[in-house]
C-alpha positions in Angstrom: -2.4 17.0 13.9 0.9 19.3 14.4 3.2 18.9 11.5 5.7 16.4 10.1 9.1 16.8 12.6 11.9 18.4 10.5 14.4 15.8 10.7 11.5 13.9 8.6 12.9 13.3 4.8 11.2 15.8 2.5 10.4 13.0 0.3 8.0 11.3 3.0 6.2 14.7 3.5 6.0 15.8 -0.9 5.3 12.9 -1.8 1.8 12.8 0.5 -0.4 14.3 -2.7 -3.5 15.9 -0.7 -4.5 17.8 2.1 -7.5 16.1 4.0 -9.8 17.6 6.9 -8.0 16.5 9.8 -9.9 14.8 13.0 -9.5 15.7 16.3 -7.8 12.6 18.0 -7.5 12.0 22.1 -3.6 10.9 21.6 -1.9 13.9 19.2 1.3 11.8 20.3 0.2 8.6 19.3 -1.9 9.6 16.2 1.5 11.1 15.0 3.6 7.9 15.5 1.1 6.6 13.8 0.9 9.1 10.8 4.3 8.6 10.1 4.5 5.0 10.2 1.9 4.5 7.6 3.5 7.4 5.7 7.1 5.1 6.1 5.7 2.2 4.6 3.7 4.4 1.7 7.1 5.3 0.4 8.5 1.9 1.5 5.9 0.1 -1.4 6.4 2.8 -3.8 8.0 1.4 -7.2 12.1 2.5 -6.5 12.5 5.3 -9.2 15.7 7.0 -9.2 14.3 9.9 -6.6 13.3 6.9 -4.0 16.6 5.6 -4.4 18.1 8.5 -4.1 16.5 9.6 -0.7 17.1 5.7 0.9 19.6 7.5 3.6 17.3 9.6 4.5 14.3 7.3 4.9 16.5 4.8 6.8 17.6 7.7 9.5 14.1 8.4 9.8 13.1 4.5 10.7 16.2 4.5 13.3 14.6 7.6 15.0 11.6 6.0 15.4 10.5 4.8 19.1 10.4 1.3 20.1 7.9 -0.8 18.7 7.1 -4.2 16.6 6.4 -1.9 13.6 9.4 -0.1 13.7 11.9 -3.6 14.2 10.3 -4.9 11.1 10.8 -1.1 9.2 14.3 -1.0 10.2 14.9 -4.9 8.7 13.6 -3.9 5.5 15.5 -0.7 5.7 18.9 -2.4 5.9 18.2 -4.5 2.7 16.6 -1.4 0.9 19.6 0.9 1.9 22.1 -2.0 0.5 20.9 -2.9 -2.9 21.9 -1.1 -6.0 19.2 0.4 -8.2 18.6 -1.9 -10.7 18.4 -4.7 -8.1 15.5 -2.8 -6.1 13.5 -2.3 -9.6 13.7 -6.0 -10.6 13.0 -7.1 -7.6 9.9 -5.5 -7.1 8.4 -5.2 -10.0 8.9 -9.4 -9.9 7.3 -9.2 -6.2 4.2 -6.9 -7.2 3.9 -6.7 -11.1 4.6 -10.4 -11.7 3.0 -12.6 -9.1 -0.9 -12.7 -8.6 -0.6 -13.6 -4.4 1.2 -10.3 -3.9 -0.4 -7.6 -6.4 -0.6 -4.2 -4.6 -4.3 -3.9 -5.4 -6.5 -4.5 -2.7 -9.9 -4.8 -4.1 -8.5 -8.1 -6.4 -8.7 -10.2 -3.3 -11.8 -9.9 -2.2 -13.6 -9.6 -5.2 -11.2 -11.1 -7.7 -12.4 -10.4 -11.6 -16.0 -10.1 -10.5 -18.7 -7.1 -11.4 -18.4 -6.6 -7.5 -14.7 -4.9 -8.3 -15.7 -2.2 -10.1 -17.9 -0.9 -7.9 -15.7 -1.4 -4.8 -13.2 0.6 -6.4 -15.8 3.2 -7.2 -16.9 3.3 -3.3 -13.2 3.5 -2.3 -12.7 6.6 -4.4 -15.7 8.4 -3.1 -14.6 7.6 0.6 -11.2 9.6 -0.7 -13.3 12.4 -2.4 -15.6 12.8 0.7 -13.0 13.2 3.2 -11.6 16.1 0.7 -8.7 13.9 -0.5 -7.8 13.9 -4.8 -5.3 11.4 -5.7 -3.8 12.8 -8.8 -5.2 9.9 -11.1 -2.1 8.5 -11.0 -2.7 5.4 -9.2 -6.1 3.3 -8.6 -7.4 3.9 -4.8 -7.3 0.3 -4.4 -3.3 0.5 -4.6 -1.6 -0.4 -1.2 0.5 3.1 -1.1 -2.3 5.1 -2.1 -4.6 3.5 1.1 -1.8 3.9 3.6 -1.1 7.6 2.2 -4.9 8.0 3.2 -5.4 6.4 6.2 -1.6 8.6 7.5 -3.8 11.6 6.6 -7.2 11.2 7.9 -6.9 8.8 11.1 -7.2 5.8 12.7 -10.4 5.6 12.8 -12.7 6.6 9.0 -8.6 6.8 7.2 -7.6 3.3 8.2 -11.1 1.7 7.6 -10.1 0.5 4.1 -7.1 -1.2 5.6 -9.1 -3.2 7.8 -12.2 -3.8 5.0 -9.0 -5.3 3.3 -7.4 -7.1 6.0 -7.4 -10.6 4.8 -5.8 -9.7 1.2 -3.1 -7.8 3.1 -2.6 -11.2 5.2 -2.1 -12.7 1.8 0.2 -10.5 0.9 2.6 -11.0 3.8 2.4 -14.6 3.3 3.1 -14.8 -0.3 6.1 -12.4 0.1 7.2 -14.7 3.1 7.3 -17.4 0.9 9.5 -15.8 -1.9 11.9 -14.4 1.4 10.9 -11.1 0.3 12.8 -8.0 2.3 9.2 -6.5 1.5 7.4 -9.0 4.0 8.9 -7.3 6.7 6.5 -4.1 5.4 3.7 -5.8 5.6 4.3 -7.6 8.8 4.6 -3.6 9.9 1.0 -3.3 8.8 -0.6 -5.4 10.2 0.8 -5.0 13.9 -1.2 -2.0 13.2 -4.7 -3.4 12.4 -6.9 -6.0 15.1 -5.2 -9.3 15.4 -6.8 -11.9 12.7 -9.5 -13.9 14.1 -9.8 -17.7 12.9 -12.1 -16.8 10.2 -9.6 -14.6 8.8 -6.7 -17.0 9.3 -9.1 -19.8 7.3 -10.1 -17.1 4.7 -6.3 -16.6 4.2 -5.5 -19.8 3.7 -8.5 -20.9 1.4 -7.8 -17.7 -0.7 -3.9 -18.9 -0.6 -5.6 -22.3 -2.2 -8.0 -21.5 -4.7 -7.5 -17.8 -5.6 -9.8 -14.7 -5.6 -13.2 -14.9 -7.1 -13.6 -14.9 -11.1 -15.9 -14.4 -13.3 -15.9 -14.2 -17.5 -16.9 -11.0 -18.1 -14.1 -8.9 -19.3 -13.7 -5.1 -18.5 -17.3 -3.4 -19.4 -18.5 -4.0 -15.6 -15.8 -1.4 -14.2 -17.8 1.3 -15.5 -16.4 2.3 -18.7 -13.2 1.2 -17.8 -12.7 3.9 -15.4 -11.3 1.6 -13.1 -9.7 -1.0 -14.8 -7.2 0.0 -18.0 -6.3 -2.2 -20.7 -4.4 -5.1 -19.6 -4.9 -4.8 -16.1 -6.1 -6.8 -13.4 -6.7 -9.9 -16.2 -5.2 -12.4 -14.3 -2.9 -14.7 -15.0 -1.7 -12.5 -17.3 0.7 -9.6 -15.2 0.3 -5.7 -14.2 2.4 -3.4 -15.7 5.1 -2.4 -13.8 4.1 0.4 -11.5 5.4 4.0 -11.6 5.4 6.7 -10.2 3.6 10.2 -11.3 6.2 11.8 -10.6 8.2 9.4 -13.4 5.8 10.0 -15.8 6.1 13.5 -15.7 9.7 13.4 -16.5 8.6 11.2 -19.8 
């Protein structure tokens, strides 16, 4: 896979953490598009620290060079809101979107497997797939979180890189429905995504909506079965009560 084009904000190429073994694809073109697409909407779902803000020209001149597709109208709706809003307003906003509200969390593995033994060891898995293919994430996120997988699946391919994203297709669908409801400039992200990833099937679509109704899975155990609590720090992931507000590790390095 050739490089990153120049006129590509710096900020979309740094903040990609790790170098992974690249696969050889039949469409270098397309697999690029691609690439940069999920790298777009990484950054996109990234909590606004005063660097993202910052760069928001940039990131917006890079959606309007994009060709023609679905993925890129949606990107460019969201970039209009994103490029308009002062600081603090982005902040609030998203940490209510993502921090606050259980239906639109940025951790993947919560919607399939909810506060069940089963999480732990999804998340384990997840972070092995991201060792094996050569890729370290810092620690500064969990490999469940939605920026982390698309920074993944931009590096290693369509095909092993965006597996996770389809694994976690139906909590994604929740996702864009939830922010749809709160007439969050977000949903337009999401609905990027998943023009990316097979069309839902009915199953999916009735999965969706009974997860919509009656939540993700539960069970009373507490933290012990995520190993240690390697995956799953104090005060996380207990629903109903919130996520911290995500940062950056870049922010918590300035600290």
């Amino acid at each position: 896979m050739s490089p990153l084009p120049s006129t590509v904000p710096a900020i979309v190429r740094t903040r990609v953490r790790a170098a992974v073994r690249r696969r050889t694809v039949s469409d270098p073109v397309e697999a690029e598009r691609r690439s940069l697409l999920l790298r777009l909407m990484s950054l996109m779902l990234q909590y606004p620290d005063p660097e993202l803000a910052a760069a928001r020209p940039g990131v917006a001149a890079a959606v309007r060079a994009l060709p023609a597709s679905r993925a890129a109208t949606e990107l460019a709706a969201f970039t209009d809101w994103f490029t308009a809003q002062d600081p603090d307003t982005l902040a609030r906003h998203y940490v209510e979107m993502f921090d606050l509200r259980r239906k639109s969390s940025l951790y993947l593995t919560y919607y399939l497997h909810g506060d069940t033994r089963r999480r732990g060891m999804a998340l384990l898995a997840l972070a092995q797939r991201y060792r094996a293919a050569g890729w370290d994430t810092d620690g500064g996120e969990l490999p469940d979180h939605l920026p982390v997988a698309l920074e993944f699946a931009a590096l290693s391919g369509a095909g092993a890189g965006e597996a996770p994203l389809r694994q976690h297709r139906r909590g994604l669908q929740l996702i864009h429905r939830a922010l749809t409801d709160a007439d969050s400039p977000y949903r337009h992200v999401l609905a990027a995504l998943l023009t990316l990833l097979p069309p839902p099937t009915a199953a999916d679509l009735e999965a969706v909506a009974e997860l919509d109704a009656q939540g993700p899975p539960s069970e009373d155990v507490g933290l012990d079965p995520y190993g240690a609590g390697e995956f799953a720090p104090p005060g996380t992931f207990v629903p109903p009560a919130p996520a911290p507000p995500t940062r950056t590790t870049h922010e918590e390095d300035s600290r």
